[in-house]
C-alpha positions as CSV (number, residue, x, y, z in Angstrom):
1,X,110.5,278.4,98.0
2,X,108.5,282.1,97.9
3,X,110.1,285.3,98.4
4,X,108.5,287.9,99.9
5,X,107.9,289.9,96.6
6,X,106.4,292.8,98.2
7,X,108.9,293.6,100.8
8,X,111.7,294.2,98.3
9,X,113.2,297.8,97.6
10,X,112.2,299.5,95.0
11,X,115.0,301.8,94.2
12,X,118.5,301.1,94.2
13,X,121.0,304.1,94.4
14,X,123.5,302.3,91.5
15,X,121.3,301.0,88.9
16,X,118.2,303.2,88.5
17,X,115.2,302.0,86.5
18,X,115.5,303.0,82.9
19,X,112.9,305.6,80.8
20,X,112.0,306.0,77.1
21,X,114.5,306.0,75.1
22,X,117.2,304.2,77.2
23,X,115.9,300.4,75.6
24,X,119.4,299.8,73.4
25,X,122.1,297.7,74.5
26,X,119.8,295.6,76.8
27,X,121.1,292.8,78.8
28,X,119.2,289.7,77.6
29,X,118.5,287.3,80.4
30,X,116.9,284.0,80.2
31,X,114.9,283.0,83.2
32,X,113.4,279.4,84.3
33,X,111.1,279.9,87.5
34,X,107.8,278.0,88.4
35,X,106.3,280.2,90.1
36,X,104.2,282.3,88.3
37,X,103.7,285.0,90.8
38,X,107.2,285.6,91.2
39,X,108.4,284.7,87.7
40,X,106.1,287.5,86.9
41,X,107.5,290.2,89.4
42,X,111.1,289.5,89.2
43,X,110.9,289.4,84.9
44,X,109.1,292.9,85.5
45,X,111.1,294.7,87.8
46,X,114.3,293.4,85.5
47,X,112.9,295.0,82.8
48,X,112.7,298.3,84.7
49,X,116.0,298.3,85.4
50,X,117.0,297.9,81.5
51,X,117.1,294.0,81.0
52,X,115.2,292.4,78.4
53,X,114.3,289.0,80.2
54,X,112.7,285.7,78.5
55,X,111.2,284.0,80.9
56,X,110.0,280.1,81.5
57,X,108.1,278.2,83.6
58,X,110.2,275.0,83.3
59,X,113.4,273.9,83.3
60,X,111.8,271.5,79.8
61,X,111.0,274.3,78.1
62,X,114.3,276.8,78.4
63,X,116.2,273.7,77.2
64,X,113.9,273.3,74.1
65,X,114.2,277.0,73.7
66,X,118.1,276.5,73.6
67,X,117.8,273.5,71.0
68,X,115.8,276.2,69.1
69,X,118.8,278.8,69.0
70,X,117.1,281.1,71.3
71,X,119.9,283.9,72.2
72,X,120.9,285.5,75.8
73,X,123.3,287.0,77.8
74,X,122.9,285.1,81.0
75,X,121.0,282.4,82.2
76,X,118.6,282.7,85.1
77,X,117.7,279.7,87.5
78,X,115.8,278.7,90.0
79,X,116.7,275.4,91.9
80,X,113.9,273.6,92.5
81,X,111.4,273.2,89.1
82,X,109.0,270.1,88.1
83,X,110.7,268.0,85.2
84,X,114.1,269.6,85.5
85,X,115.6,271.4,88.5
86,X,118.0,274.1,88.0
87,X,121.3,272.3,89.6
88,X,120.7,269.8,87.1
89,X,120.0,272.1,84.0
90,X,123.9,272.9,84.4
91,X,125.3,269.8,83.1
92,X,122.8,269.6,80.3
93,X,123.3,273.2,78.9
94,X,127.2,272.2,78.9
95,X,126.1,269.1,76.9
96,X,124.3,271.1,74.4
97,X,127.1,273.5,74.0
98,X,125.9,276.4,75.8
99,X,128.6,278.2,77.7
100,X,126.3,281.3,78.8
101,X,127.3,282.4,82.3
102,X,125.0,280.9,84.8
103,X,123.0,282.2,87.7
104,X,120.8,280.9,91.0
105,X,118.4,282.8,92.0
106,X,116.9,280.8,95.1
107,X,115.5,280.0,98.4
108,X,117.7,277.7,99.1
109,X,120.5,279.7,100.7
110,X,122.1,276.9,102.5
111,X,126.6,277.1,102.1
112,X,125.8,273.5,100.9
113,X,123.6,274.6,98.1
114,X,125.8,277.5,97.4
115,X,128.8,275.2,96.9
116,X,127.2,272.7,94.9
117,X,126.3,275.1,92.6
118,X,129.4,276.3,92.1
119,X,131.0,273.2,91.7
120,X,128.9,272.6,88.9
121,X,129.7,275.6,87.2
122,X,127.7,278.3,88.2
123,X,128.8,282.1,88.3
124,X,126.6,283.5,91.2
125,X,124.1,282.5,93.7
126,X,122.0,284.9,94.9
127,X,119.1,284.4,97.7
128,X,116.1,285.5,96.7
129,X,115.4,287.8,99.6
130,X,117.9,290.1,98.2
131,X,115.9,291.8,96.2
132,X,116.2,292.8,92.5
133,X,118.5,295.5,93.0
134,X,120.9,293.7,94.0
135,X,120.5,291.3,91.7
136,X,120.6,294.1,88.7
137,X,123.8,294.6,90.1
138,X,125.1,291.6,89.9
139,X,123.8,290.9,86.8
140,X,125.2,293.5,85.1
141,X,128.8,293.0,86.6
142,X,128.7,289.6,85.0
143,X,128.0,290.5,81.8
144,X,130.3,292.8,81.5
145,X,133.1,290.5,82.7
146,X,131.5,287.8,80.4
147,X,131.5,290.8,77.7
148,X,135.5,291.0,78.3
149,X,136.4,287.3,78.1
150,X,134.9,286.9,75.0
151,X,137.4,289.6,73.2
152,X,139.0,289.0,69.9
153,X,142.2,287.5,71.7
154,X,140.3,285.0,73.6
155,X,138.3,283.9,70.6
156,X,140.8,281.7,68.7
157,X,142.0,278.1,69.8
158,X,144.6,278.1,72.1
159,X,148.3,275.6,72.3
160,X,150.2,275.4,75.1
161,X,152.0,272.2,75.0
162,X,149.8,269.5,75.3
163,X,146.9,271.4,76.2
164,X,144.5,272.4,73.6
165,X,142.2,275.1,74.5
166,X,138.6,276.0,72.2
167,X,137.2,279.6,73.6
168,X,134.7,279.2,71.4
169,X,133.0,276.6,73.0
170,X,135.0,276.9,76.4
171,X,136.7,273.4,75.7
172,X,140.4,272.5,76.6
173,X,141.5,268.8,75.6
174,X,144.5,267.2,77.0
175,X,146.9,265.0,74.3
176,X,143.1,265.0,72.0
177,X,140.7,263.8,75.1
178,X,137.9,266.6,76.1
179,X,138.8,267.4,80.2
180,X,135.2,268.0,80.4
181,X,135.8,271.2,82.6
182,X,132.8,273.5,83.3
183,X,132.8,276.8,82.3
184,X,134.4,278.0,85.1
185,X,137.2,275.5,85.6
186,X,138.0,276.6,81.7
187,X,138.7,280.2,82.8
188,X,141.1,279.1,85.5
189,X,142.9,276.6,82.8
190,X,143.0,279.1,80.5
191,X,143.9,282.4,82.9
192,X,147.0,280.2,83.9
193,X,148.0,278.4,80.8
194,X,148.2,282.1,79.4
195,X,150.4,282.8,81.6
196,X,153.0,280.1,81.6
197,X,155.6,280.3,83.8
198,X,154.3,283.2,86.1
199,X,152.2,282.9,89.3
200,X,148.6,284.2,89.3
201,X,147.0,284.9,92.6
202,X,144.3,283.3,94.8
203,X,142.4,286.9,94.3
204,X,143.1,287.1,90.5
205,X,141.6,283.1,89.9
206,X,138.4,284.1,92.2
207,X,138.3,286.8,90.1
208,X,137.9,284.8,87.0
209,X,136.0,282.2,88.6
210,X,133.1,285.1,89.4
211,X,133.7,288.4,88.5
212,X,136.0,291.7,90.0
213,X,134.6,292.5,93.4
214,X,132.9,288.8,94.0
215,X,133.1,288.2,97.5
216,X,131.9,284.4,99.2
217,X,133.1,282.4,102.2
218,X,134.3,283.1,105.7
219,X,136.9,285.8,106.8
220,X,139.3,287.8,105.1
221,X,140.7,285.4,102.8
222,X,137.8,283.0,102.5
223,X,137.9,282.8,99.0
224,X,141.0,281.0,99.2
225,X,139.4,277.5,100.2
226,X,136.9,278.1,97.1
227,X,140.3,278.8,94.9
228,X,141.7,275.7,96.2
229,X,138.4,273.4,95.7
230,X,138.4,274.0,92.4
231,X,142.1,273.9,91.6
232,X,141.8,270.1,93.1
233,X,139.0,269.6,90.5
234,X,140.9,270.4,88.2
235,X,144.0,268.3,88.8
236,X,141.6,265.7,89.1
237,X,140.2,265.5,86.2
238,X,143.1,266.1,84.0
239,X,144.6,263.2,86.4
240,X,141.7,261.2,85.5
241,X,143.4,261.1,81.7
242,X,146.7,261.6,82.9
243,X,147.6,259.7,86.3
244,X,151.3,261.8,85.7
245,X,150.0,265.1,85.2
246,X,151.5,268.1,86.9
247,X,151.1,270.8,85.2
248,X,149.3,272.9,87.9
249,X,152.3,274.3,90.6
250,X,151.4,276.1,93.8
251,X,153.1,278.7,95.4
252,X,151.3,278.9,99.2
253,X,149.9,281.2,100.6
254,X,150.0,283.4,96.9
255,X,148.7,281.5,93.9
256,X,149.2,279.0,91.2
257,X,151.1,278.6,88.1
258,X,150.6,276.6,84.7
259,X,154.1,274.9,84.0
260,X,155.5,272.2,86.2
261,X,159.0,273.4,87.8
């Protein structure tokens, strides 16, 4: 689905467009559109705004470029594409290894399409009528969240009982057997398995499931029905290996705990 390229801002009062001698420390984003038009516009107005975007026609073709050991920051998608469409690029990045943090960019702004993207594993969804600006912004606030997690302390495989976790390549194996979480479901394991015994909140697990400041679904405390969604995958699909386990403890109305009671 087009966007109306033309009727999008072209200034944004947080992120201004950068000038000669600003190019170092570039965000590198890899972006798979078909539309060559728009591909075009949106890869230009990126790199005004200081990111240093690679972009592709096909779904095909970024994968290929991945198998190649091409290197990014964030991944860039757009849902609907010829041989591959972006909702089902997710699963095979994850199969490949790649753990980049992922992001719709689309015209497909239906809650449905949101969620299922998220329940695959991806970090944002952004329409497409927003404008680059905005999606600069958000952009940027991933990266830099994406930046943090990958730290020193969260670099080195992780025991916590029979829980094994790999940052490295965002794996956590239960008694030897891969969980298969997505990226995202690995942050929440690993945000409450790090802290064992203590309560994390609803706001602090959105937080990791997105980044600071994220804000999706209905009313004040919408997020909360996101937060439980994806808590319930998770059960599941440690369940799936372990009918008895428990691990995951709620405390209602506040958060969740790693460590059964």
């Amino acid at each position: 689905m087009k966007a109306d390229v033309s009727a999008w801002p072209s200034s944004n009062p947080v992120f201004k467009p950068v000038v000669d001698g600003e190019s170092e420390g570039k965000i590198r984003v890899v972006f798979a559109e078909d539309d060559d038009d728009f591909r075009e516009a949106v890869s230009c107005e990126l790199a005004d705004y200081g990111f240093d975007v690679i972009p592709f026609a096909d779904g095909k073709f970024l994968l290929d470029a991945f198998a190649q050991g091409i290197d990014a920051d964030i991944i860039l998608l757009d849902w609907s594409m010829p041989s591959v469409s972006g909702i089902d690029l997710l699963p095979k990045l994850r199969h490949m290894g790649v753990v980049l943090p992922v992001v719709f960019l689309t015209g497909r702004t239906l809650p449905a399409y949101e969620k299922e993207a998220f329940d695959r594993g991806a970090l944002d969804f952004v329409d497409k009528s927003r404008g680059v600006p905005i999606l600069a912004q958000r952009l940027r606030l991933i990266a830099d969240s994406h930046k943090k997690s990958a730290d020193p302390e969260f670099e080195g495989n992780f025991h916590c009982g029979r829980l094994l976790l790999k940052p490295g390549i965002s794996r956590a194996y239960w008694d030897d057997a891969d969980v298969n979480l997505t990226l995202t479901e690995f942050k929440i394991v690993h945000l409450l398995a790090s802290s064992i015994g203590t309560y994390v909140t609803y706001r602090a697990v959105y937080d990791c499931m997105h980044y600071v400041g994220f804000i999706a679904g209905s009313g004040e405390n919408g997020y909360r029905t996101n937060v439980r969604s994806c808590i319930k995958r998770i059960r599941n699909k440690f369940r799936a290996i372990d009918p008895d386990f428990g691990e995951i403890d709620n405390y209602q109305s506040f958060g969740y705990r790693w460590g059964k009671t």
